[in-house]
C-alpha positions as CSV (number, residue, x, y, z in Angstrom):
1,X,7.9,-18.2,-65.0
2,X,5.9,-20.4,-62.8
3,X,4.2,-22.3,-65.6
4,X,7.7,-23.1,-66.5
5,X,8.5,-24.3,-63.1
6,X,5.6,-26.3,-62.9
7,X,6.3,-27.6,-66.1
8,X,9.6,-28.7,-65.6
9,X,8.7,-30.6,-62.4
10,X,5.9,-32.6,-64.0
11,X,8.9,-33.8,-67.1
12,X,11.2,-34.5,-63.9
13,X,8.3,-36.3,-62.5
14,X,7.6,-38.3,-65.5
15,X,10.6,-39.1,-66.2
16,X,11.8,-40.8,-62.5
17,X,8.3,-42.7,-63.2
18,X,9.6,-43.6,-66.8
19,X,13.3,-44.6,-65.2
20,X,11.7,-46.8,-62.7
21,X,9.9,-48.7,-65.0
22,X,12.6,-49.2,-67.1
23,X,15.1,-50.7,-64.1
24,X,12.1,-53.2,-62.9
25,X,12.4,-54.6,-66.4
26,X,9.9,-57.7,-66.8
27,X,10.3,-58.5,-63.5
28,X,6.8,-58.2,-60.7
29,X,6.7,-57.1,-57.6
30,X,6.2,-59.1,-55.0
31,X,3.3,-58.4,-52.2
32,X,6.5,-57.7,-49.9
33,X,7.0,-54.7,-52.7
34,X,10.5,-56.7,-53.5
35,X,11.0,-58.0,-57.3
36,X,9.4,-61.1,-57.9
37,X,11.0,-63.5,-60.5
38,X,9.7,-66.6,-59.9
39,X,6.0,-65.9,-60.3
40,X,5.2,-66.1,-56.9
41,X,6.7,-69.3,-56.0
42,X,8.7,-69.7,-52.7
43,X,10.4,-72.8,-51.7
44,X,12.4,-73.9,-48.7
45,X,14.0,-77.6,-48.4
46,X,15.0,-79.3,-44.9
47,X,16.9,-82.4,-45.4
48,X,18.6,-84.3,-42.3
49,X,19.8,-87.7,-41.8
50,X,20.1,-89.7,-38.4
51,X,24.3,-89.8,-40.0
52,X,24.4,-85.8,-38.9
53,X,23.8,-85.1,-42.2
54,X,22.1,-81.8,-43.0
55,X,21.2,-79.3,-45.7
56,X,18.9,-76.3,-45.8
57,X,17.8,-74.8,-49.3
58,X,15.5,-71.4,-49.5
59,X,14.3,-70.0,-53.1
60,X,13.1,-66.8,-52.5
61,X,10.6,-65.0,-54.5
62,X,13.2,-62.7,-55.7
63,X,15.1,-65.8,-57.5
64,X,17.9,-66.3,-54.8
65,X,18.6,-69.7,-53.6
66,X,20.0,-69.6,-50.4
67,X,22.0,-72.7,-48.6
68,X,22.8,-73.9,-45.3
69,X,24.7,-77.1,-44.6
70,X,25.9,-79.4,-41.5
71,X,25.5,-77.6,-38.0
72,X,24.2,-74.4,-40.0
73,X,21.2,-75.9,-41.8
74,X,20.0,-77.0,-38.5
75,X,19.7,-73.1,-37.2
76,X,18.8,-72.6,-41.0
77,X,22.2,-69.4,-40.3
78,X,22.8,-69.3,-44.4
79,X,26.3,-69.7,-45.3
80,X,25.5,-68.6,-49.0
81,X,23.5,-66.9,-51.4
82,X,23.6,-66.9,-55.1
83,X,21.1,-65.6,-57.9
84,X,19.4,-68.0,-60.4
85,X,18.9,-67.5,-63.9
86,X,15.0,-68.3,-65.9
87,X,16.4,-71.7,-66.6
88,X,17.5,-72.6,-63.3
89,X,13.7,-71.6,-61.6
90,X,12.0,-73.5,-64.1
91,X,13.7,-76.2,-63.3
92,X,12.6,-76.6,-59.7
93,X,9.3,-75.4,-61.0
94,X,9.2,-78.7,-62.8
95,X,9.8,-80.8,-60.4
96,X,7.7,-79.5,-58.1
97,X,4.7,-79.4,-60.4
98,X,6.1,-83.0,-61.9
99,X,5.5,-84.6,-58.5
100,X,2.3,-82.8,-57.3
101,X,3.5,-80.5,-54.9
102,X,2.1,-77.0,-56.4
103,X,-1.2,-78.3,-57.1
104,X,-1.2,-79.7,-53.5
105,X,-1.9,-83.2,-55.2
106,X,0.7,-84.7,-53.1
107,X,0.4,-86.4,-50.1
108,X,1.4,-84.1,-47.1
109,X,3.4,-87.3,-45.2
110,X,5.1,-90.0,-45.9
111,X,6.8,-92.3,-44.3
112,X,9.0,-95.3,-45.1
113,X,11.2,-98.2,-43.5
114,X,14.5,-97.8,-44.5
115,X,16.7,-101.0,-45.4
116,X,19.6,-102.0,-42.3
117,X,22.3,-100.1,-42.4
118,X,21.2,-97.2,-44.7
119,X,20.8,-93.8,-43.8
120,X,17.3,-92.6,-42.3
121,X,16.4,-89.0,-44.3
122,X,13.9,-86.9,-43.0
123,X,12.3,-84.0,-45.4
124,X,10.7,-80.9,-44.6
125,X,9.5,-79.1,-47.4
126,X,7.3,-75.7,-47.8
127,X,5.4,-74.2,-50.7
128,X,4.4,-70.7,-50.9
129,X,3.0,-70.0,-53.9
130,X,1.1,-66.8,-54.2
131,X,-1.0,-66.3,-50.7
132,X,-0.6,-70.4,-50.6
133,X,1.1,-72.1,-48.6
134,X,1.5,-76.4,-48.4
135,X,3.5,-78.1,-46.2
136,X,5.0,-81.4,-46.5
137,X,7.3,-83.7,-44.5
138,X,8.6,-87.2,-45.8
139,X,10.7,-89.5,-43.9
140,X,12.7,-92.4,-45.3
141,X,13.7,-92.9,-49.0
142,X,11.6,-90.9,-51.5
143,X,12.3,-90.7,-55.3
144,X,10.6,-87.4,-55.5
145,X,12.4,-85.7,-52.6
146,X,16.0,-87.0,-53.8
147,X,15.0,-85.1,-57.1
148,X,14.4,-82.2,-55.5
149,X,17.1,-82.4,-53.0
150,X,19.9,-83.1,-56.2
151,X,19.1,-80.1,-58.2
152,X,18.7,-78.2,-55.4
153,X,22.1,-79.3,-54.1
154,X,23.6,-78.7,-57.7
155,X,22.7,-74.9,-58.0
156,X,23.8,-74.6,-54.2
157,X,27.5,-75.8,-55.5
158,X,27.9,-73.3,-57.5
159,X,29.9,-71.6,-54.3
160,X,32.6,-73.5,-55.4
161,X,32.8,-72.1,-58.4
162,X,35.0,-69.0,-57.7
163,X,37.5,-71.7,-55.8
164,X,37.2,-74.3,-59.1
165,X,37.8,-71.5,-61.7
166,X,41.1,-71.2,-60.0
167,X,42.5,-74.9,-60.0
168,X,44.9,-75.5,-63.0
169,X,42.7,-77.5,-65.8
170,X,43.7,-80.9,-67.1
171,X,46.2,-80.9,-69.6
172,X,47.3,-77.2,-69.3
173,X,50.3,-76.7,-69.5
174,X,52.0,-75.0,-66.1
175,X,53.8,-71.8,-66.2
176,X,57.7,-71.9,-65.5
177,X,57.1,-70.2,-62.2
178,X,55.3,-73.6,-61.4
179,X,57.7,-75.9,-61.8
180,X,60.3,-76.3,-59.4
């Protein structure tokens, strides 16, 4: 009777082992122990302008980008969080191999005069990738940055989509209760 017992626990054991496994998919983990889907890569963006302008992007390891803008981004207090997809990581994976900044090829500062009457950017940008970190801070116009700062700002707007999805589309036609 106790071989049984002792038998029975070791399948039980196996099998949570075995059902672990399966739920962390293909997916790491990360040296916090949390699931790691971007390879180790960790990004945060900083962008302000002297027009009180201000945005605040964080990719976690985990694949979550998370966004802050206006008075928020300052206190980087994230106003929301949303879940990329293989494709969307890979794209800011691209850019920032594209323009030096996971090799650390880059140079860590920049700055530039800006033109009268345009608006002065300032960017703070951090690296983590595996143990590394790099830092880098541009100030003034920057091709590179504006890249980075435009995709980054396009997966952000996806918080409008739940708001968008519920708008009336072009050329639908409106249901009776509509028209009045």
């Amino acid at each position: 009777m106790k071989g049984l017992n002792l038998k029975a626990i070791l399948i039980i054991g196996i099998a949570k082992v075995l059902f672990v496994a399966a739920m962390v998919g293909c997916a790491s983990l990360g040296p916090d122990g949390g699931v790691d889907r971007t390879g180790g890569l960790a990004v945060e963006l900083e962008r302000r302008g002297d027009d009180d302008s201000a945005a605040f992007y964080r990719l976690t390891r985990s694949g979550q980008l998370e966004f802050a803008g206006g008075r928020d981004a300052n206190q980087k207090r994230i106003s929301w969080t949303g879940q990329l997809d293989e494709d969307d990581i890979d794209s800011v994976r691209r850019i920032l191999e594209n323009h030096g900044w996971l090799s650390g090829e880059a140079p860590r500062r920049i700055e530039r005069s800006v033109p009268d009457g345009a608006v002065k950017r300032r960017y703070e940008l951090t690296v983590r990738q595996g143990r590394e970190t790099r830092r880098y801070r541009v100030i003034g116009p920057d091709s590179a940055m504006s890249e980075l700062d435009d995709q980054l700002n396009r997966l952000a707007a996806r918080r409008f989509d739940s708001v968008l999805d519920q708008l009336p589309r072009a050329g639908e036609p409106r249901s009776s209760s509509d028209r009045r």
